[in-house]
C-alpha positions in Angstrom: 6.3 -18.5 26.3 4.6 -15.5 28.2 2.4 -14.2 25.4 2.3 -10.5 25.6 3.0 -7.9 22.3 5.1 -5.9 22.3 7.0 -3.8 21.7 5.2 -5.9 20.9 5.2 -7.1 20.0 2.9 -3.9 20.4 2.2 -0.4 17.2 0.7 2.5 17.8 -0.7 5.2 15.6 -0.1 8.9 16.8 -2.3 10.7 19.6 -2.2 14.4 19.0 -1.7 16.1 22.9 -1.4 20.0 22.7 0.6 20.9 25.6 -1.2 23.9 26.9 -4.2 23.7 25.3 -7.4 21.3 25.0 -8.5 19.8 21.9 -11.9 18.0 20.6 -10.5 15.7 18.1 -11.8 12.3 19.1 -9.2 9.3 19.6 -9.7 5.7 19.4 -8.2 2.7 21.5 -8.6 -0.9 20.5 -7.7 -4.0 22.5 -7.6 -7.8 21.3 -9.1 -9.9 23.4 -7.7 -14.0 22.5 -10.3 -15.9 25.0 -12.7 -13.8 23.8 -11.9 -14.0 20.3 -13.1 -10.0 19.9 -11.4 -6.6 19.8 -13.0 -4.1 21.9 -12.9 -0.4 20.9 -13.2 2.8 22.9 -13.2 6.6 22.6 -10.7 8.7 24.2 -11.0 11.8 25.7 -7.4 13.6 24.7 -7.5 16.0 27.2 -7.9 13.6 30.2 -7.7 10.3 28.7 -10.9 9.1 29.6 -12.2 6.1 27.4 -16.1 5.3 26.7 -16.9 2.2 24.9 -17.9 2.3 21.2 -21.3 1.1 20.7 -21.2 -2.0 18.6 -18.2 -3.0 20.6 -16.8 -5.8 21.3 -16.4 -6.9 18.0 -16.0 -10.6 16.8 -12.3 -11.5 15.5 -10.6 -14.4 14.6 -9.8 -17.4 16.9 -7.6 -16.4 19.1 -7.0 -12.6 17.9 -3.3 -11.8 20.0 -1.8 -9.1 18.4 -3.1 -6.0 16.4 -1.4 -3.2 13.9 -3.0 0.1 12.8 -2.3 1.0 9.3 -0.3 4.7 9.6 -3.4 6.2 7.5 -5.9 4.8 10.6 -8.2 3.3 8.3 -7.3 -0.1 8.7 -6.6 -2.4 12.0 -4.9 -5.9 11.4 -5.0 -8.4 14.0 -3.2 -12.0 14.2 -5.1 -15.2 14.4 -3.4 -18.0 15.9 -6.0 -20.4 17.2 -7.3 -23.4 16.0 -8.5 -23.8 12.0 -7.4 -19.6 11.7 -3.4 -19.7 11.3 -4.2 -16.4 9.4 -4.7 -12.5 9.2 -8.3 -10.4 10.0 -8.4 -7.3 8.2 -10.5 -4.6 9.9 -11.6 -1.1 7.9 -12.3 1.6 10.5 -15.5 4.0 10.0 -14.9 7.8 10.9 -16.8 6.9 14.9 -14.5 4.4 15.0 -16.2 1.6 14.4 -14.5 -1.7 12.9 -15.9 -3.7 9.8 -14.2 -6.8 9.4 -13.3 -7.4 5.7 -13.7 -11.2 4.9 -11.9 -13.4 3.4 -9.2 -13.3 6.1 -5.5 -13.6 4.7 -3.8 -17.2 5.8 -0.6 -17.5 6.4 -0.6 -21.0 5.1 0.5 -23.6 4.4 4.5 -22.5 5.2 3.7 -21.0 8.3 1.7 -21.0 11.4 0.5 -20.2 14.8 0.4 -15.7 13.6 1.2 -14.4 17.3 2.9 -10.7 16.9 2.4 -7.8 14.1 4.4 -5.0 13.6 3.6 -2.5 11.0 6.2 -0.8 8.7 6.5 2.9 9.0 5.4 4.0 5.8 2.5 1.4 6.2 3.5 -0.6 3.1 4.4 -3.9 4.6 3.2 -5.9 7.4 5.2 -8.4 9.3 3.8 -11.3 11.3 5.7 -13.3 13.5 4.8 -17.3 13.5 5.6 -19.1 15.9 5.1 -22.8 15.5 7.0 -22.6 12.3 9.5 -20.5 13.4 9.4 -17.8 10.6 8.4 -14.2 9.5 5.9 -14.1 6.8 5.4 -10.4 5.1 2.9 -8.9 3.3 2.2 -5.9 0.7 -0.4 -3.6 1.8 -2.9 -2.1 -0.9 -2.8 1.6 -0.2 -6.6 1.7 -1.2 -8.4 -1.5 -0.1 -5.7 -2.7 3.0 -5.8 -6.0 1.5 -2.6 -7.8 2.0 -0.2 -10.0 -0.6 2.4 -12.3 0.2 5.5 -10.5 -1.2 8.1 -12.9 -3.1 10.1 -15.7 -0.9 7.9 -14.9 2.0 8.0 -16.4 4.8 11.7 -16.1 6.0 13.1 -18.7 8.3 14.1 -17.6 11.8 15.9 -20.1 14.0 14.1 -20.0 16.7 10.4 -19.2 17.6 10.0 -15.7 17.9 9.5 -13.8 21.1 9.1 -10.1 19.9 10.4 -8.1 17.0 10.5 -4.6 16.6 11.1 -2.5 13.2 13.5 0.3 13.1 12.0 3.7 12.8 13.1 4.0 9.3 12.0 1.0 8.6 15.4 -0.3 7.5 16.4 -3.3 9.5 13.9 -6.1 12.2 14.7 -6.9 15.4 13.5 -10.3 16.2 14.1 -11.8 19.8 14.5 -15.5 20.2 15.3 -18.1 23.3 17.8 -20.5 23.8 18.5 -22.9 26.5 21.1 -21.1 28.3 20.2 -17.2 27.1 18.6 -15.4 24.3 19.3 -14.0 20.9 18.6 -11.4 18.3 18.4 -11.7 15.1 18.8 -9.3 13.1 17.2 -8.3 9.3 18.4 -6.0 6.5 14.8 -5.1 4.7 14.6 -4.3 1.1 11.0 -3.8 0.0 9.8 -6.0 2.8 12.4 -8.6 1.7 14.2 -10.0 4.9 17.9 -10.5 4.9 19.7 -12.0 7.8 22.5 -10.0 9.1 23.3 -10.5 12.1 22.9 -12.6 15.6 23.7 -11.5 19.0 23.3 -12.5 22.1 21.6 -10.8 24.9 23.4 -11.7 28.1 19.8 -12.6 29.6 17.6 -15.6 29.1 13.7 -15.4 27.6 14.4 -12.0 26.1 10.4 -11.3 25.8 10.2 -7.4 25.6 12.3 -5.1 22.5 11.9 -1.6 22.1 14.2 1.0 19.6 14.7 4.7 20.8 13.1 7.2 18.2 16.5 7.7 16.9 17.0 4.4 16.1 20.5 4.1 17.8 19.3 2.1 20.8 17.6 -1.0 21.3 16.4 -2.2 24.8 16.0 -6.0 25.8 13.9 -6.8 29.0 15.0 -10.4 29.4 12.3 -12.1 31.6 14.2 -14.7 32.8 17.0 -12.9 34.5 15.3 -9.9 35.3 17.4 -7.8 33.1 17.2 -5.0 30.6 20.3 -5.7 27.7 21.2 -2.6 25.5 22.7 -2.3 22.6 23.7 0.5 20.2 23.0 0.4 16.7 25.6 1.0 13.7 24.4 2.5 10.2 24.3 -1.1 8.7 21.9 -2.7 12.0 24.8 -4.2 13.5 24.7 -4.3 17.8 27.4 -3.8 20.2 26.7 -3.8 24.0 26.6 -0.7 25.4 29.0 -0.7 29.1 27.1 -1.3 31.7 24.5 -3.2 29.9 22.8 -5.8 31.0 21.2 -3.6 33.7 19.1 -5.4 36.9 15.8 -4.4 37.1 12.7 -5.7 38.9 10.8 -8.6 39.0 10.3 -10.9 35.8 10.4 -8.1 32.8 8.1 -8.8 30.4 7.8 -5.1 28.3 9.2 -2.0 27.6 9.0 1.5 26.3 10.3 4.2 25.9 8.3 8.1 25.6 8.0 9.7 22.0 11.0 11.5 22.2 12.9 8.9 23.8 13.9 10.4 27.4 11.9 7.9 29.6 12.1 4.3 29.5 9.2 2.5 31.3 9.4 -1.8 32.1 6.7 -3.8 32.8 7.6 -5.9 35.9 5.0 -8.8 35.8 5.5 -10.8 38.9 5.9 -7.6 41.1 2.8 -5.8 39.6 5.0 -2.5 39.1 6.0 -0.4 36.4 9.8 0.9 36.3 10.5 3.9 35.4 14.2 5.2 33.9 15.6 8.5 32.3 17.7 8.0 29.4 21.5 8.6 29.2 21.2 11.1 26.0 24.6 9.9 25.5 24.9 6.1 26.2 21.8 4.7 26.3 21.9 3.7 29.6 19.0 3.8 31.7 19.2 5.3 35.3 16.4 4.6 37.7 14.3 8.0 37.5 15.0 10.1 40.9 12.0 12.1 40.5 9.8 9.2 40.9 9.0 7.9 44.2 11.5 6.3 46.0 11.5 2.8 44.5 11.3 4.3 41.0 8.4 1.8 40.7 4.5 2.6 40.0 2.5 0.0 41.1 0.0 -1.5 38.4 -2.8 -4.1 38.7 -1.9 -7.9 38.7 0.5 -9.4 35.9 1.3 -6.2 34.0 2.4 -7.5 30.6 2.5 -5.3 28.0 2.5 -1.0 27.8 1.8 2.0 25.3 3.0 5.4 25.5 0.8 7.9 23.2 3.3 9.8 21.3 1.9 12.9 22.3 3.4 11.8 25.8 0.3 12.5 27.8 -0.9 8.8 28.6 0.4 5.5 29.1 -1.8 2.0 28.6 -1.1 -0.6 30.5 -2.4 -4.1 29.8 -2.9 -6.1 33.2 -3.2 -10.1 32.7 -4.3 -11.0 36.3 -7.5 -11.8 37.5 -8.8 -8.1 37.2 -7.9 -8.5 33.5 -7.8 -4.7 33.0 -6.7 -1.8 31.0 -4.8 0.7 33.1 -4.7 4.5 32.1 -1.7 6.7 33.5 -1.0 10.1 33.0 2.8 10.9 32.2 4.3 14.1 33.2 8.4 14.2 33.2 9.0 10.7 33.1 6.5 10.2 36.3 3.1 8.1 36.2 -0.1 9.1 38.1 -2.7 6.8 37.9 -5.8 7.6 36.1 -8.6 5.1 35.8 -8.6 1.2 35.2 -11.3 -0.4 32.9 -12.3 -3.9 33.4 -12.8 -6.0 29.7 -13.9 -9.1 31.1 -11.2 -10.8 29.5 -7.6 -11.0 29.4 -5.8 -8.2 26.5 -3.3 -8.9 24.9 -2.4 -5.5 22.4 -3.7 -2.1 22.6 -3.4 0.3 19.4 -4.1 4.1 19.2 -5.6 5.8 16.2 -5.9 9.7 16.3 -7.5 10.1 12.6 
């Protein structure tokens, strides 16, 4: 399985850009680093995105840390443990410079479930989901408003057919996306959530095989499916009650083995991560369909080319930089500016080992 976040598998807390203005307000970036077993934090300049290592940083996480979530209040960071002996969840507080504190025990998601490889935080910040993907399930947890300390909630974890290869929450928090593979093509399932409780509603299929990248419009009336295998994007609308239905035209060629995708805050601009052609797509949004059209104000490919292996990106929701996580040998963290739907690139930052999630904390 190409092991990436997300969507995201991939959350992000908000980064306040004033258009027209400059601001002083510090922002923070964290990265998990799974050889490394460390997440390494930096601060960002808002007003050209430059980042400066924290002091203290790298810090030591769990075996294998793969995925992180940022509580919506910024004063916690979660990451997923899968390795060897962990099968569990490192809480982090965050001081006001940014630095992380790990808060010990860590939280196992034993014994019904193992191998903790994708987070996605709810909306409100009072649930956390973790995908696991040995056992094939989604365990969920409670999240103490005060402390960040997390509890199993009741007839957790929920059985998913398949191993998991991203999920994504709808903005309101209201249904789960999660993707899975099949032989032939790929699926996704879909949730109904009630308190963090997991129903299963639906499963559809994706028309595309190793669907490994999800992504939900703002709205929440589009979902976006970059199926690695076929080098396809599948997109779907989506009814009141989380049901999907193809949109025409959909499943839409794209590059070079897709591995992410994402679209801008307000949902104009959708960007894919083409791993083996070391490019990031670029597409403006239908407002009306969904579908994506290659962006015509780009350059004339409608590609940006990236570092090695590009496998998984972030969009600030202020709209003023994108993160992009590089997996070949430079093993690097790529900054681009976005200005209407474009990318110009920035700055890369080596981290000596390979990331695999970024977060953004603006408080």
């Amino acid at each position: 399985m190409l092991q990436k976040v997300l969507g995201l598998v991939l959350v992000v807390a908000s980064i306040m850009g004033f258009i027209g203005c400059g601001t002083t307000a510090n922002h923070y970036i964290y990265a998990s680093l799974p050889a490394a077993n460390q997440i390494i934090a930096y601060r960002e300049d808002p007003n050209s995105g430059v980042l400066t290592q924290i002091a203290g940083s790298p810090y030591a996480a769990g075996d294998g840390a793969r995925s992180l979530a940022l509580h919506p209040s910024g004063k916690f960071l979660y990451a997923a443990n899968p390795g060897q002996n962990e099968n569990d969840i490192s809480l982090f507080t965050i001081a006001s410079n940014g630095a992380l504190a790990e808060v010990l025990p860590r939280t196992s998601v034993a014994p019904n479930a193992s191998l903790p490889q994708l987070l996605v935080m709810d909306p409100a910040g009072a649930f956390l989901y973790v995908a696991n993907v040995a056992s094939k399930n989604i365990s969920v947890f409670s999240i103490d408003s005060g402390s960040g300390a997390l509890t199993a909630v009741a007839n957790s974890p929920f059985f998913v057919s398949s191993a998991p290869l991203d999920m994504q929450l709808t903005p309101s928090g209201n249904f789960l996306f999660v993707t899975i593979a099949s032989p032939s093509s790929g699926s996704i399932v879909a949730f109904s959530v009630n308190a963090g409780k997991l129903t299963q509603a639906s499963l559809t299929a994706t028309n595309g095989i190793n669907p490994n990248g999800l992504a939900i419009d703002p709205s929440g009336t589009h979902l976006y499916v970059a199926n690695s295998g076929s080098n396809s994007v599948s997109i779907f609308s989506i009814n009141s009650a989380g049901a999907l239905t193809g949109v025409q035209g959909s499943p839409l060629a794209v590059g070079s083995v897709p591995v992410a995708l994402i679209l801008d805050p307000q949902g104009k601009f959708l960007y894919v991560a083409n791993q083996a052609a070391s490019n990031v797509a670029a597409y403006s949004i239908n407002a009306t369909s969904g579908l994506p059209d290659i962006l015509t104000t780009s350059t004339t490919t409608g590609t940006f080319s990236t570092e090695s292996s590009p496998n998984f990106l972030v969009v600030d929701p202020s709209g003023k930089y994108m993160y992009v996580g590089n997996q070949g040998s430079s093993a690097g963290i790529q900054v681009f500016g976005l200005s209407s739907g474009n990318l110009t690139a920035l700055s890369t930052y080596a981290v000596g080992n390979t990331p695999s999630s970024i977060v953004v904390r603006d408080k």
